[in-house]
C-alpha positions in Angstrom: -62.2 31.2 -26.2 -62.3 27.6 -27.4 -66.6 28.1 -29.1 -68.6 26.8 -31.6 -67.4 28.9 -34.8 -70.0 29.7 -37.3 -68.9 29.6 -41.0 -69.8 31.5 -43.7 -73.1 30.1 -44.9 -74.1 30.2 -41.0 -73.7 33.1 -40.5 -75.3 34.3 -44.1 -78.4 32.6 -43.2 -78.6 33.9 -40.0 -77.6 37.3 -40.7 -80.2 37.5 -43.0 -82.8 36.3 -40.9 -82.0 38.8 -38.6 -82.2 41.7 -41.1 -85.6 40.1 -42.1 -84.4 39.6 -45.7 -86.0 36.7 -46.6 -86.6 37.9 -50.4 -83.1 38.5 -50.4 -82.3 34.8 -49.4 -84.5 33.4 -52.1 -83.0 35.6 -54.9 -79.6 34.7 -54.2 -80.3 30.8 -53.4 -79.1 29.3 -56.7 -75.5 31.0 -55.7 -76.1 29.1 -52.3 -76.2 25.8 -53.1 -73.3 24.3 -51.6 -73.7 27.3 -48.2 -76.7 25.2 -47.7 -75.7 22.1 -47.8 -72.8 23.0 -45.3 -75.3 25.0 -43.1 -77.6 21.6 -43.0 -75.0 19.4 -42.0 -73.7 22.3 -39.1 -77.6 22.2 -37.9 -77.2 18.5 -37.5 -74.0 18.4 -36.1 -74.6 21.2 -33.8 -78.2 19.9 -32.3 -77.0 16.9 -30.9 -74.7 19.0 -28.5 -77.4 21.1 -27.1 -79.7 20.5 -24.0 -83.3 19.7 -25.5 -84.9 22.9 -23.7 -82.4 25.0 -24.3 -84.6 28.2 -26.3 -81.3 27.7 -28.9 -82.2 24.4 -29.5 -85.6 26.1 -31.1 -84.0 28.7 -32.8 -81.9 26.1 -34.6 -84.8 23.4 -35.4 -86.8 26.9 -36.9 -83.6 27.5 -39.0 -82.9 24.1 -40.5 -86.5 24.3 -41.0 -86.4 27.3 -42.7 -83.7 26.4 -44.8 -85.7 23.2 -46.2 -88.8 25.5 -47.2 -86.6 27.7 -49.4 -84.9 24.4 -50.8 -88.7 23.8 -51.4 -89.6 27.3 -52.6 -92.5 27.1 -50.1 -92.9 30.8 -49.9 -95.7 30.6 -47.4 -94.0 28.4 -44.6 -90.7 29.7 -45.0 -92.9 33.7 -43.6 -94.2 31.5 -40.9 -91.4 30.1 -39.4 -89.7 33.3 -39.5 -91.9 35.3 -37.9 -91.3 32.3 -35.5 -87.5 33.1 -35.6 -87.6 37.1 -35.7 -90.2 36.3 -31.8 -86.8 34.1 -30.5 -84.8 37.8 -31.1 -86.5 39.9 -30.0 -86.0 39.3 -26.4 -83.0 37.6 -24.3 -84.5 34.2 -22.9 -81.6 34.3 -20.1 -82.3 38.2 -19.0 -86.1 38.7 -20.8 -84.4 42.3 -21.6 -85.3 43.8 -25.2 -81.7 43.3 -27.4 -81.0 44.0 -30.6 -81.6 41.3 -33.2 -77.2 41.3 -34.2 -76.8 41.3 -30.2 -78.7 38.2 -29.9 -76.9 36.7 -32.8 -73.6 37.4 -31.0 -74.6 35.6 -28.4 -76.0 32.7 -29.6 -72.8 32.5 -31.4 -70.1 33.3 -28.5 -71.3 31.8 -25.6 -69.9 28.8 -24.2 -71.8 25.7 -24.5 -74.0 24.4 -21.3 -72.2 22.0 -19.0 -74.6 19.3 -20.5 -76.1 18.3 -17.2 -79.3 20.3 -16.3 -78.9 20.0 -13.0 -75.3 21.9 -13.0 -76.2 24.4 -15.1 -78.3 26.1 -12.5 -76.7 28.9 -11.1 -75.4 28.2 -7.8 -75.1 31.3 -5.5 -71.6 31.9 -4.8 -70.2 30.7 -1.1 -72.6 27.7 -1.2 -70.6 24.1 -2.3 -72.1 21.1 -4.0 -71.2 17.6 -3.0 -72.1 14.8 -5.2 -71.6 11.1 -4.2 -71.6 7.3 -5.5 -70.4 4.4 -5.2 -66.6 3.2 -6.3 -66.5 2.7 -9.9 -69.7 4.2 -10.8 -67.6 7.2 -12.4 -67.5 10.2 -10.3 -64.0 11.4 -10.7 -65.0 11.1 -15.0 -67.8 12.9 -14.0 -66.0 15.7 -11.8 -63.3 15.5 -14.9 -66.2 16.2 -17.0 -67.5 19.5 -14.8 -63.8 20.6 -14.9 -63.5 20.6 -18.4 -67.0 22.5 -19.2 -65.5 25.6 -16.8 -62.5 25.2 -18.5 -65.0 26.2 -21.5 -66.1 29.0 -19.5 -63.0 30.1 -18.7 -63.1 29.7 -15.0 -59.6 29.5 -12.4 -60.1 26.0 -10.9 -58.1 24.8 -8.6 -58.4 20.9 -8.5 -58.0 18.7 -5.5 -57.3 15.3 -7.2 -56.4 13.3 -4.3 -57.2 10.1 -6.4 -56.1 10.7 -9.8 -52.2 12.1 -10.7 -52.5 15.8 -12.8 -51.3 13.7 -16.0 -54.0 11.5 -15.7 -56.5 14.5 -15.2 -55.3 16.1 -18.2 -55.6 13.1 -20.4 -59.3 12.8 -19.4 -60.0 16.4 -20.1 -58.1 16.3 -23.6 -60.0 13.0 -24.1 -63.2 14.5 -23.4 -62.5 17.9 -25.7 -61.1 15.9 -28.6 -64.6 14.0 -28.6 -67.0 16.4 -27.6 -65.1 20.0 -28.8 -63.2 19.5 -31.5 -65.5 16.7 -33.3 -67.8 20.2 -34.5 -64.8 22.1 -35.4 -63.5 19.1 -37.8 -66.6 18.9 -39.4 -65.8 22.4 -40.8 -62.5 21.1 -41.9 -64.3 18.3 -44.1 -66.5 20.4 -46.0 -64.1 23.4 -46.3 -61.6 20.3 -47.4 -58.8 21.6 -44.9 -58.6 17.5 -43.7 -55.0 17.3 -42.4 -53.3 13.8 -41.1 -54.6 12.0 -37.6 -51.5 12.3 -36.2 -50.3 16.1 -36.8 -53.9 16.8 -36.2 -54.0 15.3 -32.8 -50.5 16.7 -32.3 -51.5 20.5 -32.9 -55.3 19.7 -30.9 -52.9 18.7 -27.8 -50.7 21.8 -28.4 -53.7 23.9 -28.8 -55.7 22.8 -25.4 -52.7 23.3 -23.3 -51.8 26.2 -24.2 -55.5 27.2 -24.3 -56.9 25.5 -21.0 -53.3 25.3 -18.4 -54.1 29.0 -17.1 -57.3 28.1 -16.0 -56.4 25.4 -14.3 -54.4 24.2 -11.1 -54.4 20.7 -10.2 -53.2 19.6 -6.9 -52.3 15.7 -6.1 -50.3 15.9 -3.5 -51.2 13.1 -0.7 -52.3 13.6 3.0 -53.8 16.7 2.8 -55.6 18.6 5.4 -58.9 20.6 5.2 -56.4 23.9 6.5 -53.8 22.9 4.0 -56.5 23.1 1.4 -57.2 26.4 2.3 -53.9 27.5 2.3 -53.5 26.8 -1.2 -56.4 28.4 -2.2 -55.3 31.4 -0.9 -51.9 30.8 -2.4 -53.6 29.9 -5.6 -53.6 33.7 -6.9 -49.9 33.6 -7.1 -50.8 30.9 -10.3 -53.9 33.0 -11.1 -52.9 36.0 -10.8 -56.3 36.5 -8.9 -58.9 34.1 -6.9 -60.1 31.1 -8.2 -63.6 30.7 -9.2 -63.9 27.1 -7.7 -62.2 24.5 -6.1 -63.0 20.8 -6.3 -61.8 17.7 -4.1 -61.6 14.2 -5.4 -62.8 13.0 -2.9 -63.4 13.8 0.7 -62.8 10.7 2.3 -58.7 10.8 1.3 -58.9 14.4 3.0 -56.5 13.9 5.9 -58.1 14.6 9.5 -56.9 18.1 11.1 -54.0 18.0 14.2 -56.6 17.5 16.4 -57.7 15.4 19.6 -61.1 14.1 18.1 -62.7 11.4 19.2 -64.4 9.5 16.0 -64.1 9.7 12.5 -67.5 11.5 12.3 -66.0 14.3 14.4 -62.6 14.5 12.0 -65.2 14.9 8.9 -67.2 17.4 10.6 -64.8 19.9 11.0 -63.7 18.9 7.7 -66.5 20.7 6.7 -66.7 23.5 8.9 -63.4 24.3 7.4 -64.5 24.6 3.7 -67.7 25.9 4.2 -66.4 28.6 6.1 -63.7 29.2 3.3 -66.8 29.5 0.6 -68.8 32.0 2.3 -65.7 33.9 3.3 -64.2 34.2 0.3 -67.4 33.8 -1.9 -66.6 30.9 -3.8 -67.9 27.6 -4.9 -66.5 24.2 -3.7 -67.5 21.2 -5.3 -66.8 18.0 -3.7 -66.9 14.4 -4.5 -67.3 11.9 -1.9 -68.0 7.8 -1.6 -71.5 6.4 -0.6 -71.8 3.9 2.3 -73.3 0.5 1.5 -77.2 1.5 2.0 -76.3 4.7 -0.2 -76.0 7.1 2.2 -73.3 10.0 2.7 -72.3 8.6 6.2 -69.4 10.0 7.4 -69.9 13.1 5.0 -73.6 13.9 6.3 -72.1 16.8 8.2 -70.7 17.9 4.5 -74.3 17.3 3.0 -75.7 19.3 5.6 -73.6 22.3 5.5 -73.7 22.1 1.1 -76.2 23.8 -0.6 -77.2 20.9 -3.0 -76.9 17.4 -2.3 -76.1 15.3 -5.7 -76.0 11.3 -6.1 -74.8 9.4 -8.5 -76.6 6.3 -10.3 -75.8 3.4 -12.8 -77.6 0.7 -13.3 -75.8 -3.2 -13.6 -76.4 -4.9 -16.9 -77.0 -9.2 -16.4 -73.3 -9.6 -16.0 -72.9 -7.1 -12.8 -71.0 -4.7 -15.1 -71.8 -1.0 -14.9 -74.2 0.2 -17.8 -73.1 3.5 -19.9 -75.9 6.0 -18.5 -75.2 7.8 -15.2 -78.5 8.5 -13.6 -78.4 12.2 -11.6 -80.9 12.0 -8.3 -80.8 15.7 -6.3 -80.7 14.8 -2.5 -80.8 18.2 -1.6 -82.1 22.0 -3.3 -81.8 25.0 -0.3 -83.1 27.1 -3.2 -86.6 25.0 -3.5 -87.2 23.5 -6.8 -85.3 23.5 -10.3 -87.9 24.8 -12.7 
């Protein structure tokens, strides 16, 4: 599992926080000097990766605080913030059940990082789909890219409609995105444990290490003209790759699905049962199905209202034009749709 790996002065500090041995930490600081300079740097590496609410992102601003107030030999804030720190262990702020304090410390250590868009990282009850929409060239198969790779993370089977983009192309986002995001924390060890190699073997093992870590997890499909009930199909066919059912599936996007063999009379119609097709496949099979999908001109779903109807969340994508008509960096997310009220 490809996770943010504590080193040795993290997980002293920590480990003593968690056995409440703060005098312990203060005797032994002058043999620390250089663990707490490389803890400070991880505290600032690692808090710019991490949701603003997220009850870790408190745990960690308590710790580098706590680490300054040794530096400081301020006896009395240094108590204070960790009986701050000892409150965060002593109950799970995912499950509010009573853990141990070196359970919670596992945790906080092993667990994947969040898909970095609020929204998303809202548990979606399985058989339900998500469609999200735009318009071209605001950046929704990036963004889908960017979804795929934070399952990857998690260690999900996908299985990847990318009716727009070829699979080389797909993985050369997704290694894109994990050697900037990823592996820019896990270098940072390298520099102050002085393990700095060359760019280019570097990049060369980081490519050798995400295949071999990711492929498994992930089955990418770009074959052209493909129906709703060819979709399907390979879903089901999907577990021969797996070696059991996917997690997820995800189309890029719906309006290059090809219409079903069937005497419809409008477009509307062909999309409709488009949708009846996948939805049915969610529920039955309780998975989750997110699709991307072009906005019409007054930035509507159109065509792919039957899609939005049937989805549990509605998503739309937004980016503002600088003075030259070119797309600014920041992708606004608007939720059209919650049938599970609001996002708290």
């Amino acid at each position: 599992m490809i996770v943010v790996t504590f080193t040795s002065a993290i997980r002293y500090i920590f480990l003593r926080i968690l056995m409440n041995e703060l005098e312990e930490i203060k005797t032994s600081i002058k043999y620390k000097t250089v663990e707490i300079s490389k803890a400070k740097k991880f505290v600032e590496n690692l808090k710019l990766d991490y949701n603003k609410k997220s009850p870790r992102l408190s745990l960690i601003n308590n710790a580098e605080s706590l680490v300054e107030a040794i530096e400081k030999k301020n006896d009395e804030k240094a108590r204070a913030i960790l009986e701050s720190i000892k409150g965060f262990f002593s109950v799970d702020h995912l499950t509010m059940a009573p853990i141990s304090a070196e359970e919670s410390f596992e945790r906080l250590k092993d667990t994947p990082e969040p898909i970095l868009f609020p929204i998303l990282d809202m548990k979606i009850p399985r058989g339900l789909n998500v469609i999200i929409g735009s318009y071209p060239g605001v950046g929704k198969s990036t963004f889908i890219a960017n979804i795929v790779m934070n399952f990857l993370l998690r260690k999900k089977f996908m299985i990847f409609f990318s009716l727009e983009m070829t699979a080389s192309q797909v993985w050369i986002k997704l290694l894109q995105w994990y050697l900037a995001s990823v592996k820019k924390i896990n270098e940072a060890y390298d520099m102050l444990e002085y393990k700095i190699r060359s760019r280019q073997e570097g990049l060369y093992e980081t490519a050798l290490e995400f295949a071999k870590e990711f492929k498994p997890y992930l089955l990418i499909i770009e074959k052209e003209d493909l129906t709703a009930t060819q979709m399907v199909s390979l879903i089901d066919n999907s577990y021969n790759f797996f070696g059991r059912k996917p997690d997820l599936w995800l189309i890029d996007y719906i309006q290059l699905i090809d219409n079903e063999p069937k005497q419809l009379d409008s477009h509307r119609l062909h999309v409709a049962e488009i949708s009846k097709i996948l939805t049915r496949k969610s529920k039955h099979d309780l998975l989750n199905g997110i699709i991307a999908s072009q906005l019409n001109d007054k930035g509507n779903f159109s065509e792919a209202a039957n899609i939005k109807n049937d989805c549990g969340w509605a998503i739309r994508l937004e980016r503002e034009k600088d003075e030259n008509g070119s797309y600014r960096s920041e992708i606004t997310i608007n939720l059209l749709k919650n049938r599970y009220g609001p996002i708290k």
